[in-house]
C-alpha positions as CSV (number, residue, x, y, z in Angstrom):
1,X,192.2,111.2,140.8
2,X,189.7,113.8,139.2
3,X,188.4,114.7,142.5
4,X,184.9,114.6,141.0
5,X,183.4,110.5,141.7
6,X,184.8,109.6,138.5
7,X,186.0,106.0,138.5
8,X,188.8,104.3,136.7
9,X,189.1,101.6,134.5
10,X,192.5,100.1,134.3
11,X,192.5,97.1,132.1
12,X,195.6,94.8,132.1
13,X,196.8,92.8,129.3
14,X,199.0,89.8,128.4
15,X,200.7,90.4,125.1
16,X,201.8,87.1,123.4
17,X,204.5,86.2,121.0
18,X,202.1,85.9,118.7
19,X,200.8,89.7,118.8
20,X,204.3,90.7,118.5
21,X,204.8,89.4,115.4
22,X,201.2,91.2,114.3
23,X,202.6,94.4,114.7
24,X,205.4,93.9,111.8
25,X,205.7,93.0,108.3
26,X,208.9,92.1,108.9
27,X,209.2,88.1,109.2
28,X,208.2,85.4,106.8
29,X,204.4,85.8,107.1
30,X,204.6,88.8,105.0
31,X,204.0,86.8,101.8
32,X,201.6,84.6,103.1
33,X,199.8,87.7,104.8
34,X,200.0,89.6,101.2
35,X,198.4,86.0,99.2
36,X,195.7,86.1,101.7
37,X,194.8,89.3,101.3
38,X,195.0,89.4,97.6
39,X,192.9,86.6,97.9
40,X,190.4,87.7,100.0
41,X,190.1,90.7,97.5
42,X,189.7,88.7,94.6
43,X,186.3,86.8,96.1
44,X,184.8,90.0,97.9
45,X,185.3,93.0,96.0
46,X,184.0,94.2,92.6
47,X,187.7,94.4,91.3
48,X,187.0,94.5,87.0
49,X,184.8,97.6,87.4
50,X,186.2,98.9,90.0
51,X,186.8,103.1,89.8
52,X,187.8,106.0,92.0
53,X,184.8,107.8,93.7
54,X,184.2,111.4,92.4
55,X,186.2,112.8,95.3
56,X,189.2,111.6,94.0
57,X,188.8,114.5,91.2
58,X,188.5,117.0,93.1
59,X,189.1,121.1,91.3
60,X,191.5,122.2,93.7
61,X,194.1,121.7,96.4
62,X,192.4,123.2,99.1
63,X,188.7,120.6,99.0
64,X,191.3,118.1,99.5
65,X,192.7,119.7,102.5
66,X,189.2,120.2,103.6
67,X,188.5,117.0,102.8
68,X,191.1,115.2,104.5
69,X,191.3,117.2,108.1
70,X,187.7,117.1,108.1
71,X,186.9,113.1,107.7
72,X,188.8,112.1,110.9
73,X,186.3,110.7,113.1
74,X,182.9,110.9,111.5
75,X,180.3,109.9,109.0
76,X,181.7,110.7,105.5
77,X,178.5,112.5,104.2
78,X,179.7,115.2,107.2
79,X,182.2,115.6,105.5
80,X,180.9,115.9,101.7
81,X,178.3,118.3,103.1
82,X,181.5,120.6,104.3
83,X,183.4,120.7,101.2
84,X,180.3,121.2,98.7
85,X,179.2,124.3,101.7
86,X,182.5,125.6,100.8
87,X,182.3,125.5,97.0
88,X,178.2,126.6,96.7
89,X,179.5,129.7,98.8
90,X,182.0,130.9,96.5
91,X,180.4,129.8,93.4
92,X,183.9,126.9,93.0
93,X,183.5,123.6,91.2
94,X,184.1,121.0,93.0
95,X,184.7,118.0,90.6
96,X,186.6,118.9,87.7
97,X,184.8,117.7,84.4
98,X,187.9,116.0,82.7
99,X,188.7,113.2,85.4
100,X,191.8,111.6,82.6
101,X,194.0,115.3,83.4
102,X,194.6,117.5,86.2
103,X,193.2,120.7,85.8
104,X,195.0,124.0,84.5
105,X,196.4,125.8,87.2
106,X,194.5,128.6,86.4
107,X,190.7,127.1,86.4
108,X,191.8,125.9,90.0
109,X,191.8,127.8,93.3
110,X,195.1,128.6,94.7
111,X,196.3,127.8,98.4
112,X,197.3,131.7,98.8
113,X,193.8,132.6,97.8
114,X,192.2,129.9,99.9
115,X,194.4,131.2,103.0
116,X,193.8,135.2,102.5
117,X,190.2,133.9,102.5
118,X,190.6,132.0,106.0
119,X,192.8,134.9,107.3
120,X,190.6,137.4,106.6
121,X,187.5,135.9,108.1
122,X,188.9,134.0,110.9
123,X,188.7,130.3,111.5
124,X,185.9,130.8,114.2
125,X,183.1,132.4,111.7
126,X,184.5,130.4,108.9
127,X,183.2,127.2,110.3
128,X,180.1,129.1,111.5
129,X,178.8,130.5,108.2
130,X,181.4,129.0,105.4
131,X,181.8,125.0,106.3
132,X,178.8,125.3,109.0
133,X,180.8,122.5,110.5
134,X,182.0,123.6,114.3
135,X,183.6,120.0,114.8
136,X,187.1,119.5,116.5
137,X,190.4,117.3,116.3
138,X,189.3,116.2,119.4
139,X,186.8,116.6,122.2
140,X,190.1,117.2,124.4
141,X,192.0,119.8,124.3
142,X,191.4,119.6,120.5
143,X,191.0,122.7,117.6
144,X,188.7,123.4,115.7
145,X,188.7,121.5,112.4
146,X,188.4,124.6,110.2
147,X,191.8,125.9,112.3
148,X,193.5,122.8,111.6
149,X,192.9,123.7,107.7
150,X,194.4,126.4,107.7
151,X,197.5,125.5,109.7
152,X,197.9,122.6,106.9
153,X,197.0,125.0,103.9
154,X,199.9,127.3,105.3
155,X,202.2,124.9,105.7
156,X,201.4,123.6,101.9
157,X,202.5,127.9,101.2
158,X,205.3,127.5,103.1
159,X,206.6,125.4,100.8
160,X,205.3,126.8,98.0
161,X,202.8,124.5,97.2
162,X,199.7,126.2,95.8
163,X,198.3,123.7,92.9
164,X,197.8,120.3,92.4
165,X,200.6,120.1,90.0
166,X,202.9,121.1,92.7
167,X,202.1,118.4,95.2
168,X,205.8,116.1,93.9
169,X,207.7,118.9,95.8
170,X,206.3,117.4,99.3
171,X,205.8,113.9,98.5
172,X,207.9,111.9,100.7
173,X,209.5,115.4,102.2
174,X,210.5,114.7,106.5
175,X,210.1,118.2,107.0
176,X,206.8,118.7,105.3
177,X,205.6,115.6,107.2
178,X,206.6,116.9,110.7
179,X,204.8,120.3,110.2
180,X,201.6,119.0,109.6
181,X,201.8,116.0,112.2
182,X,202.7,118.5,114.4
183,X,199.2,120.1,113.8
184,X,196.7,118.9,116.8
185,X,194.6,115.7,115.5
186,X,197.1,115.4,113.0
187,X,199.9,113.0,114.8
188,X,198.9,109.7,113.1
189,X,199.6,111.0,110.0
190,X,195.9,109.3,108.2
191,X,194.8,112.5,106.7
192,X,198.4,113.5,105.2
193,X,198.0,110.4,103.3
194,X,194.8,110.9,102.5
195,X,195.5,114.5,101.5
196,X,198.0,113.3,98.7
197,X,195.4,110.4,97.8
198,X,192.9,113.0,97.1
199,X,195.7,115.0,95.5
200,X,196.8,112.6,93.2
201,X,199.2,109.7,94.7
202,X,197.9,106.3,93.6
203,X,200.4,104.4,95.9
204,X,199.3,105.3,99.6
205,X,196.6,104.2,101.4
206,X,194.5,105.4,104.3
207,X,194.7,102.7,106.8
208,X,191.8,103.9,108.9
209,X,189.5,101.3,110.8
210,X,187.7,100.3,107.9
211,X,190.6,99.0,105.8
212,X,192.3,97.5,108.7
213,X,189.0,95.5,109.6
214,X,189.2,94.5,106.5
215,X,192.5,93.4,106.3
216,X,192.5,91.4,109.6
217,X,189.6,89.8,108.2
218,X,191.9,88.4,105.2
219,X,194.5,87.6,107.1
220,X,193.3,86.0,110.3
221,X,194.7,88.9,113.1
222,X,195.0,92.3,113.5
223,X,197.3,94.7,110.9
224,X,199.1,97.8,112.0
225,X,198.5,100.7,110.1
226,X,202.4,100.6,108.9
227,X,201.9,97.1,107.7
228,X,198.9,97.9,105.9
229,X,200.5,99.8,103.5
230,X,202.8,97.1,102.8
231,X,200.3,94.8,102.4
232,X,198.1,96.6,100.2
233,X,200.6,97.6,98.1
234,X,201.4,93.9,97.7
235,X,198.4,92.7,97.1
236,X,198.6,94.8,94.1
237,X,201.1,93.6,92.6
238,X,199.2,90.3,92.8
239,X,196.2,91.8,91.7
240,X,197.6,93.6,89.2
241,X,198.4,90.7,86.5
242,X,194.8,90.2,86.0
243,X,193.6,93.9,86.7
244,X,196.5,96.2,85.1
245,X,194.8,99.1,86.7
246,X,194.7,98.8,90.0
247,X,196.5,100.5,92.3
248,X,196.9,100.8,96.3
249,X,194.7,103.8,96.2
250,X,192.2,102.3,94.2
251,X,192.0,98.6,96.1
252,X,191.7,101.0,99.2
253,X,188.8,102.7,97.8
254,X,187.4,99.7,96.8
255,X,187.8,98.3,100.3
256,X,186.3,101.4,102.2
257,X,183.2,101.4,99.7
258,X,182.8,97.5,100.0
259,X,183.3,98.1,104.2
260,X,180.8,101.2,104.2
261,X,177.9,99.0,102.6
262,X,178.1,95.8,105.0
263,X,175.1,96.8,107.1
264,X,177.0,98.1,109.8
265,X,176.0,101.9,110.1
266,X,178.2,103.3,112.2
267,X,181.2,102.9,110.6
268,X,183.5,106.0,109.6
269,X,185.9,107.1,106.8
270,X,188.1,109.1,109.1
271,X,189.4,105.7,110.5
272,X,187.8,105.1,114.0
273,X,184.4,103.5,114.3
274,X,183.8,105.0,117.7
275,X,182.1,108.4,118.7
276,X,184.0,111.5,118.6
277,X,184.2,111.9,122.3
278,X,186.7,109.1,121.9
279,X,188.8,110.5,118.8
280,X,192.2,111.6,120.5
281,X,192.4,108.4,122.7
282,X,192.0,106.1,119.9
283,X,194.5,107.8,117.9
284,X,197.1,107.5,120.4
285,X,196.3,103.6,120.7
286,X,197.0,102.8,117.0
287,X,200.6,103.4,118.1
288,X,200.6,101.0,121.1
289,X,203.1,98.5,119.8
290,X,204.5,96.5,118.9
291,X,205.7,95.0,122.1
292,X,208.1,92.8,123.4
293,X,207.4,89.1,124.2
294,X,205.2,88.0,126.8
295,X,205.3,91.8,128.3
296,X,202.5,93.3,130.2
297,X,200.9,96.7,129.0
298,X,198.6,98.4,131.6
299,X,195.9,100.9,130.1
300,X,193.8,103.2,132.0
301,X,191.4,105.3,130.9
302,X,189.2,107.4,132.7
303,X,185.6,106.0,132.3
304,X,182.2,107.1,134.6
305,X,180.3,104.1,135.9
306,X,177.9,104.1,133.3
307,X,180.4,103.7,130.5
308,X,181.5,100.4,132.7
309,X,178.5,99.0,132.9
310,X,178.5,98.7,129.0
311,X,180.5,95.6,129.2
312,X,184.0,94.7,128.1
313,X,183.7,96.0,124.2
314,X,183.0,99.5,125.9
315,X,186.8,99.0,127.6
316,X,188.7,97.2,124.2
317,X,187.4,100.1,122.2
318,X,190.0,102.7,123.8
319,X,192.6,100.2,123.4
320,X,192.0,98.3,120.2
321,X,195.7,96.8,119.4
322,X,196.0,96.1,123.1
Protein backbone atom coordinates (compact mmCIF):
# COMPACT_ATOMS: atom_id res chain seq x y z
CA UNK A 1 0.00 0.00 0.00
CA UNK A 2 2.89 2.56 0.71
CA UNK A 3 4.62 1.67 -2.29
CA UNK A 4 7.89 1.68 -0.23
CA UNK A 5 8.40 -2.45 1.20
CA UNK A 6 6.54 -1.57 4.10
CA UNK A 7 4.55 -4.50 5.46
CA UNK A 8 1.22 -4.72 7.20
CA UNK A 9 0.12 -6.06 10.21
CA UNK A 10 -3.56 -6.68 10.43
CA UNK A 11 -4.51 -8.24 13.58
CA UNK A 12 -7.99 -9.82 13.97
CA UNK A 13 -9.90 -10.04 17.05
CA UNK A 14 -12.83 -11.90 18.79
CA UNK A 15 -14.72 -9.52 21.02
CA UNK A 16 -16.67 -11.47 23.73
CA UNK A 17 -19.73 -10.76 25.76
CA UNK A 18 -17.70 -10.27 28.37
CA UNK A 19 -15.64 -7.30 26.86
CA UNK A 20 -18.79 -5.72 26.00
CA UNK A 21 -19.86 -5.30 29.22
CA UNK A 22 -16.10 -3.84 30.16
CA UNK A 23 -16.68 -0.97 28.14
CA UNK A 24 -19.75 0.41 30.36
CA UNK A 25 -20.65 1.25 33.75
CA UNK A 26 -23.86 0.69 33.04
CA UNK A 27 -25.05 -2.90 34.38
CA UNK A 28 -24.95 -4.27 37.87
CA UNK A 29 -21.13 -4.70 38.14
CA UNK A 30 -20.88 -1.05 38.73
CA UNK A 31 -21.13 -1.50 42.48
CA UNK A 32 -19.14 -4.32 42.73
CA UNK A 33 -16.52 -2.73 40.29
CA UNK A 34 -16.59 0.63 42.65
CA UNK A 35 -16.13 -1.86 46.18
CA UNK A 36 -13.27 -3.36 44.49
CA UNK A 37 -11.66 -0.55 43.69
CA UNK A 38 -12.19 1.25 46.83
CA UNK A 39 -10.82 -1.68 48.19
CA UNK A 40 -7.89 -2.09 46.41
CA UNK A 41 -7.18 1.68 47.29
CA UNK A 42 -7.51 1.15 50.87
CA UNK A 43 -4.54 -1.70 50.94
CA UNK A 44 -2.19 -0.03 48.29
CA UNK A 45 -2.17 3.56 48.67
CA UNK A 46 -0.93 5.93 51.38
CA UNK A 47 -4.63 7.32 51.69
CA UNK A 48 -4.32 9.23 55.58
CA UNK A 49 -1.39 11.48 54.33
CA UNK A 50 -2.19 11.58 51.23
CA UNK A 51 -1.83 15.45 49.53
CA UNK A 52 -1.90 17.19 46.07
CA UNK A 53 1.56 17.49 44.39
CA UNK A 54 2.85 21.16 44.14
CA UNK A 55 1.54 21.31 40.59
CA UNK A 56 -1.69 21.40 41.68
CA UNK A 57 -0.93 25.06 42.97
CA UNK A 58 0.09 26.37 40.28
CA UNK A 59 0.34 30.87 40.00
CA UNK A 60 -1.51 31.13 36.94
CA UNK A 61 -3.87 29.85 34.30
CA UNK A 62 -1.65 29.70 31.59
CA UNK A 63 1.37 26.86 33.54
CA UNK A 64 -1.70 24.79 33.61
CA UNK A 65 -2.33 25.12 29.99
CA UNK A 66 1.24 24.43 29.49
CA UNK A 67 1.04 21.95 31.75
CA UNK A 68 -1.64 20.02 30.46
CA UNK A 69 -1.03 20.12 26.43
CA UNK A 70 2.46 19.38 27.17
CA UNK A 71 2.21 16.04 29.39
CA UNK A 72 0.48 13.91 26.60
CA UNK A 73 2.81 11.32 25.75
CA UNK A 74 5.97 11.65 27.73
CA UNK A 75 8.01 11.54 30.86
CA UNK A 76 6.43 14.08 33.37
CA UNK A 77 9.79 15.68 34.37
CA UNK A 78 9.57 16.86 30.32
CA UNK A 79 7.09 18.42 31.12
CA UNK A 80 8.07 20.26 34.64
CA UNK A 81 11.27 21.21 32.90
CA UNK A 82 8.86 23.26 30.26
CA UNK A 83 6.75 25.05 32.51
CA UNK A 84 9.57 26.18 35.17
CA UNK A 85 11.73 27.28 31.39
CA UNK A 86 8.72 29.34 30.94
CA UNK A 87 8.48 31.03 34.44
CA UNK A 88 12.71 31.40 35.00
CA UNK A 89 12.37 33.33 31.62
CA UNK A 90 9.98 35.87 32.66
CA UNK A 91 10.95 36.07 36.18
CA UNK A 92 6.89 34.32 37.01
CA UNK A 93 6.35 32.24 40.14
CA UNK A 94 5.25 29.15 39.50
CA UNK A 95 3.76 27.79 42.83
CA UNK A 96 1.87 30.18 44.67
CA UNK A 97 2.94 30.36 48.37
CA UNK A 98 -0.62 30.18 50.01
CA UNK A 99 -1.70 26.64 48.63
CA UNK A 100 -5.39 27.05 51.25
CA UNK A 101 -6.57 30.23 48.53
CA UNK A 102 -6.40 30.99 45.00
CA UNK A 103 -4.30 33.69 44.23
CA UNK A 104 -5.42 37.55 43.62
CA UNK A 105 -6.04 38.00 40.15
CA UNK A 106 -3.65 40.59 40.03
CA UNK A 107 -0.30 38.66 41.45
CA UNK A 108 -1.33 36.13 38.60
CA UNK A 109 -0.51 36.26 34.85
CA UNK A 110 -3.37 36.82 32.62
CA UNK A 111 -4.37 34.64 29.51
CA UNK A 112 -4.39 37.99 27.26
CA UNK A 113 -0.92 38.73 28.40
CA UNK A 114 0.28 35.12 28.04
CA UNK A 115 -1.24 35.18 24.33
CA UNK A 116 0.21 38.79 23.19
CA UNK A 117 3.38 37.09 24.38
CA UNK A 118 2.93 33.86 22.12
CA UNK A 119 1.59 36.15 19.30
CA UNK A 120 4.21 38.27 19.21
CA UNK A 121 7.03 35.79 19.13
CA UNK A 122 5.53 33.13 17.22
CA UNK A 123 4.85 29.56 18.31
CA UNK A 124 8.01 28.31 16.30
CA UNK A 125 10.84 30.42 18.37
CA UNK A 126 8.68 30.20 21.39
CA UNK A 127 9.33 26.55 21.80
CA UNK A 128 12.95 27.12 20.46
CA UNK A 129 14.19 29.65 23.08
CA UNK A 130 11.06 29.99 25.69
CA UNK A 131 9.80 26.25 26.53
CA UNK A 132 13.01 24.75 24.59
CA UNK A 133 10.59 21.94 24.02
CA UNK A 134 10.05 21.36 19.97
CA UNK A 135 7.73 18.21 20.84
CA UNK A 136 4.43 17.59 18.78
CA UNK A 137 0.71 16.30 19.31
CA UNK A 138 1.84 13.70 17.26
CA UNK A 139 4.62 12.41 15.15
CA UNK A 140 1.78 12.44 12.23
CA UNK A 141 0.53 15.01 10.86
CA UNK A 142 0.71 16.57 14.43
CA UNK A 143 1.47 20.47 15.77
CA UNK A 144 3.74 21.61 17.55
CA UNK A 145 2.93 21.42 21.28
CA UNK A 146 3.72 25.16 21.95
CA UNK A 147 0.96 25.84 18.93
CA UNK A 148 -1.55 23.80 20.51
CA UNK A 149 -1.10 26.20 23.69
CA UNK A 150 -1.90 28.83 22.21
CA UNK A 151 -4.88 27.67 20.25
CA UNK A 152 -6.32 26.44 23.90
CA UNK A 153 -5.19 29.79 25.64
CA UNK A 154 -7.24 31.55 22.87
CA UNK A 155 -10.00 29.69 23.10
CA UNK A 156 -9.98 30.19 27.13
CA UNK A 157 -10.03 34.49 25.75
CA UNK A 158 -12.67 33.70 23.65
CA UNK A 159 -14.64 33.11 26.37
CA UNK A 160 -13.37 35.37 28.46
CA UNK A 161 -11.54 33.33 30.66
CA UNK A 162 -8.26 35.01 31.75
CA UNK A 163 -7.78 33.90 35.69
CA UNK A 164 -8.19 31.08 37.72
CA UNK A 165 -11.21 32.45 39.32
CA UNK A 166 -12.87 32.51 36.03
CA UNK A 167 -12.53 28.90 35.16
CA UNK A 168 -16.72 28.00 36.60
CA UNK A 169 -17.76 29.93 33.32
CA UNK A 170 -16.41 26.82 31.13
CA UNK A 171 -16.82 24.03 33.46
CA UNK A 172 -19.06 21.60 31.97
CA UNK A 173 -19.62 24.25 28.87
CA UNK A 174 -20.31 21.78 25.17
CA UNK A 175 -19.07 24.57 23.24
CA UNK A 176 -15.92 25.26 25.19
CA UNK A 177 -15.30 21.48 25.12
CA UNK A 178 -15.63 21.15 21.26
CA UNK A 179 -13.15 24.08 20.63
CA UNK A 180 -10.46 22.67 22.27
CA UNK A 181 -11.06 18.90 21.22
CA UNK A 182 -11.15 20.24 18.08
CA UNK A 183 -7.39 21.31 18.60
CA UNK A 184 -5.01 18.52 16.97
CA UNK A 185 -3.79 15.91 19.85
CA UNK A 186 -6.63 17.20 21.73
CA UNK A 187 -9.68 14.76 20.65
CA UNK A 188 -9.63 12.51 23.77
CA UNK A 189 -10.34 15.16 25.78
CA UNK A 190 -7.31 13.90 28.84
CA UNK A 191 -5.70 17.29 28.99
CA UNK A 192 -9.01 19.40 29.14
CA UNK A 193 -9.59 17.46 32.31
CA UNK A 194 -6.47 17.70 33.35
CA UNK A 195 -6.37 21.45 32.57
CA UNK A 196 -9.42 22.12 35.06
CA UNK A 197 -7.63 19.60 37.58
CA UNK A 198 -4.65 21.72 37.59
CA UNK A 199 -7.10 24.70 37.66
CA UNK A 200 -8.95 23.87 40.40
CA UNK A 201 -11.74 21.02 39.86
CA UNK A 202 -11.48 18.33 42.63
CA UNK A 203 -14.04 16.03 40.88
CA UNK A 204 -12.46 14.94 37.48
CA UNK A 205 -9.86 12.72 36.88
CA UNK A 206 -7.29 12.11 34.17
CA UNK A 207 -7.81 8.62 33.09
CA UNK A 208 -4.56 8.16 31.29
CA UNK A 209 -2.77 4.72 31.13
CA UNK A 210 -1.58 4.85 34.54
CA UNK A 211 -4.82 5.12 36.37
CA UNK A 212 -6.59 2.78 34.10
CA UNK A 213 -3.77 0.10 34.78
CA UNK A 214 -4.45 0.63 37.95
CA UNK A 215 -7.95 0.41 37.96
CA UNK A 216 -8.09 -2.92 35.96
CA UNK A 217 -5.82 -4.15 38.42
CA UNK A 218 -8.63 -3.58 41.18
CA UNK A 219 -11.17 -4.69 39.33
CA UNK A 220 -10.08 -7.75 37.44
CA UNK A 221 -10.47 -6.33 33.47
CA UNK A 222 -9.88 -3.52 31.54
CA UNK A 223 -11.85 0.13 32.41
CA UNK A 224 -12.75 2.70 29.71
CA UNK A 225 -11.67 5.92 30.30
CA UNK A 226 -15.58 7.10 30.58
CA UNK A 227 -16.02 4.46 33.29
CA UNK A 228 -13.18 5.50 35.16
CA UNK A 229 -14.44 8.54 36.13
CA UNK A 230 -17.41 6.94 37.45
CA UNK A 231 -15.58 4.64 39.23
CA UNK A 232 -13.22 6.89 40.86
CA UNK A 233 -15.68 9.15 41.81
CA UNK A 234 -17.33 6.23 43.52
CA UNK A 235 -14.74 4.92 45.20
CA UNK A 236 -14.76 8.21 46.88
CA UNK A 237 -17.60 8.27 48.29
CA UNK A 238 -16.49 4.98 49.86
CA UNK A 239 -13.40 6.34 50.80
CA UNK A 240 -14.51 9.22 51.95
CA UNK A 241 -16.31 8.11 55.44
CA UNK A 242 -12.96 7.29 56.75
CA UNK A 243 -10.92 10.01 54.82
CA UNK A 244 -13.27 13.21 54.68
CA UNK A 245 -10.83 14.76 52.33
CA UNK A 246 -10.48 12.90 49.57
CA UNK A 247 -11.59 13.68 46.45
CA UNK A 248 -11.48 12.13 42.77
CA UNK A 249 -8.70 14.48 41.98
CA UNK A 250 -6.78 13.59 44.88
CA UNK A 251 -7.23 9.52 44.80
CA UNK A 252 -6.12 10.14 41.11
CA UNK A 253 -3.05 11.80 42.14
CA UNK A 254 -2.52 9.39 44.66
CA UNK A 255 -2.84 6.58 42.05
CA UNK A 256 -0.47 8.25 39.35
CA UNK A 257 2.26 8.82 42.17
CA UNK A 258 1.77 5.24 43.61
CA UNK A 259 1.80 3.98 39.61
CA UNK A 260 4.92 6.18 38.76
CA UNK A 261 7.10 4.60 41.67
CA UNK A 262 6.38 0.67 40.92
CA UNK A 263 9.77 0.12 39.22
CA UNK A 264 8.45 0.30 35.84
CA UNK A 265 10.40 3.30 34.22
CA UNK A 266 8.78 3.95 31.32
CA UNK A 267 5.64 4.82 32.32
CA UNK A 268 4.06 8.39 31.43
CA UNK A 269 1.68 10.97 32.95
CA UNK A 270 0.31 12.08 29.64
CA UNK A 271 -1.65 8.70 29.62
CA UNK A 272 0.06 6.27 27.11
CA UNK A 273 3.06 4.14 28.13
CA UNK A 274 4.36 3.84 24.61
CA UNK A 275 6.86 6.00 22.60
CA UNK A 276 5.77 9.14 21.03
CA UNK A 277 6.00 7.81 17.56
CA UNK A 278 2.90 5.92 18.58
CA UNK A 279 0.90 8.91 20.32
CA UNK A 280 -1.93 9.66 17.69
CA UNK A 281 -2.71 5.96 17.09
CA UNK A 282 -3.11 5.10 20.64
CA UNK A 283 -5.31 7.92 21.19
CA UNK A 284 -7.68 6.95 18.59
CA UNK A 285 -7.77 3.20 20.12
CA UNK A 286 -9.01 4.35 23.61
CA UNK A 287 -12.29 5.00 21.61
CA UNK A 288 -12.52 1.51 20.10
CA UNK A 289 -15.68 0.32 21.74
CA UNK A 290 -17.55 -0.75 23.13
CA UNK A 291 -18.77 -3.36 20.71
CA UNK A 292 -21.44 -5.49 20.08
CA UNK A 293 -21.54 -9.25 21.07
CA UNK A 294 -19.45 -11.72 19.70
CA UNK A 295 -18.44 -9.01 16.74
CA UNK A 296 -15.26 -9.07 14.97
CA UNK A 297 -12.98 -5.85 14.83
CA UNK A 298 -10.17 -5.92 12.29
CA UNK A 299 -7.13 -3.45 13.11
CA UNK A 300 -4.37 -2.71 10.82
CA UNK A 301 -1.63 -0.74 11.36
CA UNK A 302 1.20 -0.13 9.34
CA UNK A 303 4.31 -1.72 11.00
CA UNK A 304 8.11 -2.40 9.11
CA UNK A 305 9.32 -5.85 9.67
CA UNK A 306 11.43 -5.12 12.38
CA UNK A 307 8.60 -3.76 14.57
CA UNK A 308 7.01 -7.47 13.82
CA UNK A 309 9.52 -9.27 14.86
CA UNK A 310 9.08 -7.77 18.43
CA UNK A 311 6.43 -10.23 19.13
CA UNK A 312 2.75 -9.86 19.80
CA UNK A 313 3.00 -6.99 22.80
CA UNK A 314 4.66 -4.92 19.93
CA UNK A 315 1.03 -5.50 17.91
CA UNK A 316 -1.63 -5.21 21.24
CA UNK A 317 0.18 -1.93 22.10
CA UNK A 318 -1.62 0.02 19.01
CA UNK A 319 -4.71 -1.56 19.96
CA UNK A 320 -4.96 -1.85 23.66
CA UNK A 321 -8.89 -2.21 24.31
CA UNK A 322 -9.04 -4.41 21.32
Amino acid sequence: LAGGGLSIASFIVRVYRKESKMSSCDNRQKNDWIARLADHCENTLDLKNASLSVEYYYQSLPLCIIDAVYSIGVKYEGTRNTVMRYCEYYGLPRIRQDKSSVPPADSQESIDAFVCKMQSIGVENFAKEIFRNSQRTSSRQGILKSEAVLRFAECLQENSVNFLQDIPKVIADDTFERQIRDIPGQTSGISLSYFYMLSGSDDLIKPDRMILQFIGNAIGQPSSVKCAQKLVSGACEILRQKYPHMSPRLLDNCIWKYQRGDGNKTVTRGGRDQKERRESVTEESLHIGPFKPDEIIICSADAGPNSQCIGRNEAESFFPRA
